[in-house]
C-alpha positions as MATLAB code, in Angstrom:
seq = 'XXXXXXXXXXXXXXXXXXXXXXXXXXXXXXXXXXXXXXXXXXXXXXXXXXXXXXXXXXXXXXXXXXXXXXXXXXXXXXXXXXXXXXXXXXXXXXXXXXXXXXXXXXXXXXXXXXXXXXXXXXXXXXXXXXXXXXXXXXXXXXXXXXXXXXXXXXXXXXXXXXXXXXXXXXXXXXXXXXXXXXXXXXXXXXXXXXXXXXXXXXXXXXXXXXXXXXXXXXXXXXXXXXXXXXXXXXXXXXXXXXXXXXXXXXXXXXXXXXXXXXXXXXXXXXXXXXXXXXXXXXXXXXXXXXXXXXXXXXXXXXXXX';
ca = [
    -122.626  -66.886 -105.506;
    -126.135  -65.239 -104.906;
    -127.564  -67.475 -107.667;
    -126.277  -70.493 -106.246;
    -127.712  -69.512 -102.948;
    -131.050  -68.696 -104.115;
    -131.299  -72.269 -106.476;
    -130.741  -73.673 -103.187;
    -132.758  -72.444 -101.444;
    -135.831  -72.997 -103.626;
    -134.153  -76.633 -103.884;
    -134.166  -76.506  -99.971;
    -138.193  -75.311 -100.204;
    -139.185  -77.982 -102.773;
    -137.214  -80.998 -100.417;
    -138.809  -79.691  -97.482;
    -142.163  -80.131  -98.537;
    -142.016  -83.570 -100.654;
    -140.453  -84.969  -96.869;
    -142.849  -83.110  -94.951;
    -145.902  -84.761  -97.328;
    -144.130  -88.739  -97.278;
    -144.044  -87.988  -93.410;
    -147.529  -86.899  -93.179;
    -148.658  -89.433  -95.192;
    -146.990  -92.661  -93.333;
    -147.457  -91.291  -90.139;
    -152.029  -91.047  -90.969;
    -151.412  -94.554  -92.625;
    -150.532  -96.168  -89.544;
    -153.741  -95.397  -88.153;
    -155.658  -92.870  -85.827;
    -154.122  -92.490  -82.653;
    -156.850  -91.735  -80.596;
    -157.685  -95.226  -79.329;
    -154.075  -95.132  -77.785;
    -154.922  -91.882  -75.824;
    -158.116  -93.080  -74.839;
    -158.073  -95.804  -71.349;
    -158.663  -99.476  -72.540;
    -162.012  -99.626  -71.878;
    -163.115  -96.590  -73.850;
    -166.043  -97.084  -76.078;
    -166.093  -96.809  -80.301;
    -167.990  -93.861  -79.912;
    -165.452  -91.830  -77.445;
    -162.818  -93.196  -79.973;
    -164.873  -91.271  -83.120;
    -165.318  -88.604  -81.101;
    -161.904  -87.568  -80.231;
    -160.501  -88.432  -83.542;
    -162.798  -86.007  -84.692;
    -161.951  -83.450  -82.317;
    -158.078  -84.250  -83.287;
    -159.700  -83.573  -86.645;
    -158.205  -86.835  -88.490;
    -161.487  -87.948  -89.885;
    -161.435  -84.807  -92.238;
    -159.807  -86.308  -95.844;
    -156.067  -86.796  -96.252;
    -155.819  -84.070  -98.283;
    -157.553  -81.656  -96.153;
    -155.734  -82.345  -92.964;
    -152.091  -81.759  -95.214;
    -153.133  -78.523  -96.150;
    -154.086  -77.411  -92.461;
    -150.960  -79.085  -91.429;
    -148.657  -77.262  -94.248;
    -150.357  -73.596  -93.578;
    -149.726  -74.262  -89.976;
    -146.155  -75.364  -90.465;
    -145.010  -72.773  -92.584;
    -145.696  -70.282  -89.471;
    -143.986  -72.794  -87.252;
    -146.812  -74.379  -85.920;
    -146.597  -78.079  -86.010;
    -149.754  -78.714  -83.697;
    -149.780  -79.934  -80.020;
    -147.922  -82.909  -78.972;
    -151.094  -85.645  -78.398;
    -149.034  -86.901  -75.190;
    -147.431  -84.158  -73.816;
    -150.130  -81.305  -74.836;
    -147.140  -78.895  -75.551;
    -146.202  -77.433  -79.062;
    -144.808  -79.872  -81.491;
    -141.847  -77.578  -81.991;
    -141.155  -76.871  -78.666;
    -140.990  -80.630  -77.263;
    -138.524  -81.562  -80.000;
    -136.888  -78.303  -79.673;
    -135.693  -79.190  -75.638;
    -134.236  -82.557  -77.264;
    -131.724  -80.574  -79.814;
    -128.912  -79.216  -77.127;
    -128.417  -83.605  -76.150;
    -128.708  -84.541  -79.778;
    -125.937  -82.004  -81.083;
    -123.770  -82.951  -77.818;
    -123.426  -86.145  -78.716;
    -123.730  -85.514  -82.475;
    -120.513  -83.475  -82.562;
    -118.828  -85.141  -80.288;
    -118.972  -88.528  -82.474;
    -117.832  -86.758  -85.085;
    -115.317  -84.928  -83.792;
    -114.066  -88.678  -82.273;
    -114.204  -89.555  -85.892;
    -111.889  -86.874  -87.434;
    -109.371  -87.020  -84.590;
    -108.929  -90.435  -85.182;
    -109.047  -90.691  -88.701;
    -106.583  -88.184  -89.365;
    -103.544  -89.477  -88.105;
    -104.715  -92.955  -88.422;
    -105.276  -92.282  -92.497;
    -102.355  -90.300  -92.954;
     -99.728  -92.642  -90.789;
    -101.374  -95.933  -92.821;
    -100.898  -93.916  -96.176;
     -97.194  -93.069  -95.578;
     -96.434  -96.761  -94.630;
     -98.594  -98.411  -97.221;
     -97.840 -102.240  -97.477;
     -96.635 -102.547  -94.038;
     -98.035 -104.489  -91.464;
     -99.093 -101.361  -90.044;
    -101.151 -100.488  -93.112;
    -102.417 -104.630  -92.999;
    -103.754 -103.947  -89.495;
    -105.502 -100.947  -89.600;
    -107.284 -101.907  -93.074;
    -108.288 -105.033  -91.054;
    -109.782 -102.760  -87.911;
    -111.400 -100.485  -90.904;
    -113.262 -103.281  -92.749;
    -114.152 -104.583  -88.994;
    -115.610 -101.139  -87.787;
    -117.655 -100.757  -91.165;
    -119.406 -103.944  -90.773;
    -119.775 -104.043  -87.053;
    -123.682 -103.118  -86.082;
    -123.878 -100.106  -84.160;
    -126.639 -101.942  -81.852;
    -124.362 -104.627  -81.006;
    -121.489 -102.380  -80.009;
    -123.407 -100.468  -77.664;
    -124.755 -103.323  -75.760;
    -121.360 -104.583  -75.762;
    -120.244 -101.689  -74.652;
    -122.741 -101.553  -71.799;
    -122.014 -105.283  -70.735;
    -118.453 -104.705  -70.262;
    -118.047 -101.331  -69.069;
    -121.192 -100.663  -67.108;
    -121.923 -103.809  -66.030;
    -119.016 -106.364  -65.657;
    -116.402 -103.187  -64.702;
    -118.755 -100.833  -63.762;
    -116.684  -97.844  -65.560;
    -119.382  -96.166  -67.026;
    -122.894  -95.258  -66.474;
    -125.368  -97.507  -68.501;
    -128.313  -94.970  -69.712;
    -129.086  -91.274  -68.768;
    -127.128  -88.155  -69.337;
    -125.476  -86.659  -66.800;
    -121.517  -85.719  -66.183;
    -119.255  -86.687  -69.148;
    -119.137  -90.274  -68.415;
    -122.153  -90.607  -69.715;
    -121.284  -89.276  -72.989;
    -118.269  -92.184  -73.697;
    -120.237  -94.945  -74.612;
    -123.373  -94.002  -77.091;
    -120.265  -91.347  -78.664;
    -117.985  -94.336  -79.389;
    -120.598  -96.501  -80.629;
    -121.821  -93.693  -82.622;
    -118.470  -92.761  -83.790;
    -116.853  -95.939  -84.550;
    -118.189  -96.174  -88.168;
    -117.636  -92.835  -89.244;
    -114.409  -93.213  -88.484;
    -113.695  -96.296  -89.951;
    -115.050  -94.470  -93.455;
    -113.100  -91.791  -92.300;
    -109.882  -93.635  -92.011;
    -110.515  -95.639  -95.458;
    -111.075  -92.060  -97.421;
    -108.397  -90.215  -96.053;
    -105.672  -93.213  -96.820;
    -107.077  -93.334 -100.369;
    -106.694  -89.582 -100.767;
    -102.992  -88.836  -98.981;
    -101.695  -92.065 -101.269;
    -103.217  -90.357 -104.858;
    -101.687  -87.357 -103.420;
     -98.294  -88.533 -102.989;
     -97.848  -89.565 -106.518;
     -98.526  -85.713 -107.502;
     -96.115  -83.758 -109.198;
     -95.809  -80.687 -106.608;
     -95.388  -83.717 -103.981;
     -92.253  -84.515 -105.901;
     -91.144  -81.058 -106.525;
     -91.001  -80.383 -102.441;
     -89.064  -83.051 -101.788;
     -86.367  -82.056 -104.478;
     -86.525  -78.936 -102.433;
     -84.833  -81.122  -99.555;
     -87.889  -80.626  -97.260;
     -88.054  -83.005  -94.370;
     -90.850  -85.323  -94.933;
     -92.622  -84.262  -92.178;
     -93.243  -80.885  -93.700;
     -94.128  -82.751  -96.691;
     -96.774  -84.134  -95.453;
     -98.396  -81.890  -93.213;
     -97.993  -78.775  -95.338;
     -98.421  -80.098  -99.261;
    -100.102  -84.007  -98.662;
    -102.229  -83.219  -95.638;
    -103.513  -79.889  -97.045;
    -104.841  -81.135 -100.347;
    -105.925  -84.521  -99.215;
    -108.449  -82.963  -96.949;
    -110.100  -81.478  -99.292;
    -112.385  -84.387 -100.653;
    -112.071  -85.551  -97.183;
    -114.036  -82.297  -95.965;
    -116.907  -83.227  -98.243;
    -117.640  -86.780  -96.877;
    -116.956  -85.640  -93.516;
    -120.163  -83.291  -93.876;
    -122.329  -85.601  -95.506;
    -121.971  -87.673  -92.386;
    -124.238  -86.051  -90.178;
    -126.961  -87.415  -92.061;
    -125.925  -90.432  -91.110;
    -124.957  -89.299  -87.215;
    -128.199  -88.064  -86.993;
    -129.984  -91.378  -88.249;
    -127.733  -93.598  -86.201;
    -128.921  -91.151  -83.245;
    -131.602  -92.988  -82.981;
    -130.314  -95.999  -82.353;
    -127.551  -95.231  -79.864;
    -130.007  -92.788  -78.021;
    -132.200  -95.546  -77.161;
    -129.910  -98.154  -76.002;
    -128.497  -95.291  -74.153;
    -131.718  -94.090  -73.192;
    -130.333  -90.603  -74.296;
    -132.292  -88.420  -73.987;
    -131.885  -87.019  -77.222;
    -134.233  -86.493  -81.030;
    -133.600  -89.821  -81.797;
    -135.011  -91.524  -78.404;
    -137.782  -88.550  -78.523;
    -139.181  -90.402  -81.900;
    -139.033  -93.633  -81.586;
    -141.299  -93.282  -78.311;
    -143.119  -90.791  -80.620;
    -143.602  -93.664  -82.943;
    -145.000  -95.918  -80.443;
    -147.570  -93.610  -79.355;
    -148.576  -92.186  -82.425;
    -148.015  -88.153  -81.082;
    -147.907  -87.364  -85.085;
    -147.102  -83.607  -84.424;
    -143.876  -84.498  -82.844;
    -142.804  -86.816  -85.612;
    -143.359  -84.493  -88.662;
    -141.783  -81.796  -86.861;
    -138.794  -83.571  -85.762;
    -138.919  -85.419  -89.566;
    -138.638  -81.863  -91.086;
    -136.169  -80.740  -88.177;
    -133.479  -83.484  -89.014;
    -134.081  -82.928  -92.998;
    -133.478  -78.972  -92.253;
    -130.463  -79.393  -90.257;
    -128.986  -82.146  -92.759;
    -129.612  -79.663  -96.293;
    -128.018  -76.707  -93.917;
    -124.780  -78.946  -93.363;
    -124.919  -79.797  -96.614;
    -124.897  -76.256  -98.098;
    -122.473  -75.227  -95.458;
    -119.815  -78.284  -96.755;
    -120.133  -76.897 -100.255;
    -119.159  -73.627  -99.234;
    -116.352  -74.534  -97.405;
    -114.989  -77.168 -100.453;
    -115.036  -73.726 -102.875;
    -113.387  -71.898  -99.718;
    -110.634  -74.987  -99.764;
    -109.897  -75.504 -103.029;
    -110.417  -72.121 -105.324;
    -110.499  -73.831 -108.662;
    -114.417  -74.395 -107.361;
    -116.424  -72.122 -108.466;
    -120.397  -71.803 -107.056;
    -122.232  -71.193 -110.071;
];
């Protein structure tokens, strides 16, 4: 187990800084972005001046070394529009980020569990022929579109929810069900695959010639071990909550990591978008490591090596 940690780790270290250099390196080639903090009518030479005093006219090279030495003590620079550490400004975005992060996913498990498992049971059925059809619908429906949709009908036409901000839990129904509705629809698709190859099993069999209701079948021999693949996919999902994030927080205006970049985008504050780049990839290789561990934890024939 400590050799498996330690690979990882140094895998962790080597991902880190190959996303931390692409990062660096798109965010310089979209120019310098000292003609956007400058008024309009600043002059070329005020613009050469501060983009030397921002440093960027050193060589590419030069200005990823300062920027990696700095980072590796935590310092990711000053935001260029806020003036406040990097860090710091991305750091007050994480508590709205995870709220509605975990929620969504949470939504997504709730729902795909008895939604996989019931579908499973009554394969065939028109049951299992309309929930396959509200799966295939919820993978292919754009989250973009379901937000606004959401918005049009429920905070505008009914006026049942709040439209943008963040406030009392209202405002955390609509950007988590747009956020969540693909996830689960995965969610739902996995988990029906997995119960039905786990009903054909032979210990499946053998509890039911026990005389077991099927209830207890299913919840304490099916369930159990169809979860376990389940588990996996589940945590390679926040990748994927954390990159729709930035969608949903901006129709939302949410004021979460994901609305905190794109407006970093705009503006060119390059501090905040390499550390919030490196904060997401951190966050994502932690899950990661932490889904392994519990896969090994939920089925022993794993074994970390």
């Amino acid at each position: 187990m400590t050799s498996y940690l330690l690979r990882r780790l140094w895998q962790f270290a080597l991902v880190l800084l190959g996303v931390s250099a692409v990062t660096f390196a798109i965010t310089n080639l979209t120019g310098s972005p000292a003609a956007l903090l400058l008024p309009p009518d600043a002059g070329r030479a005020q613009v050469e001046a501060l983009t030397q005093r921002l440093g960027l006219d050193q060589p590419l090279h030069v200005q990823y070394w300062r920027f990696l030495t700095n980072a590796l003590r935590g310092d990711f620079g000053n935001s260029l529009r806020q003036g406040r550490p990097a860090l710091q400004v991305v750091g007050e975005r994480v508590p709205a980020t995870a709220l509605l992060g975990l929620t969504a996913l949470a939504l997504s498990v709730l729902v795909a569990i008895p939604v996989g498992t019931f579908t499973a049971v009554k394969r065939g059925t028109a049951y299992d022929t309309l929930a396959t059809a509200v799966v295939l619908f919820g993978q292919s429906l754009p989250s973009f579109w379901l937000g606004l949709m959401i918005i049009l009908v429920f905070g505008v036409t009914l006026r049942v929810l709040p439209i943008s901000g963040m406030g009392s839990w209202l405002h955390l129904v609509g950007p988590a069900i747009t956020l969540s509705f693909f996830p689960a629809a995965r969610n739902i698709r996995m988990l029906r695959s997995s119960v039905i190859e786990t009903l054909n099993m032979d210990f499946v069999r053998t509890a039911r010639s026990k005389g077991l209701a099927e209830h207890v079948v299913i919840r304490k021999h099916v369930l159990r071990n169809a979860l376990i693949p389940f588990v996996t996919i589940v945590g390679l999902q926040i990748g994927f909550v954390l990159g729709g994030a930035v969608i949903v927080e901006t129709i939302f205006a949410w004021p979460g990591i994901g609305r905190l970049m794109v407006q970093a985008v705009q503006g060119r504050d390059f501090p905040v978008i390499q550390a919030g780049v490196v904060l997401i990839a951190a966050t994502f290789m932690v899950v990661n490591l932490l889904t392994d561990l519990l896969y090994a934890v939920l089925n022993p024939r794993i074994r970390l090596r």
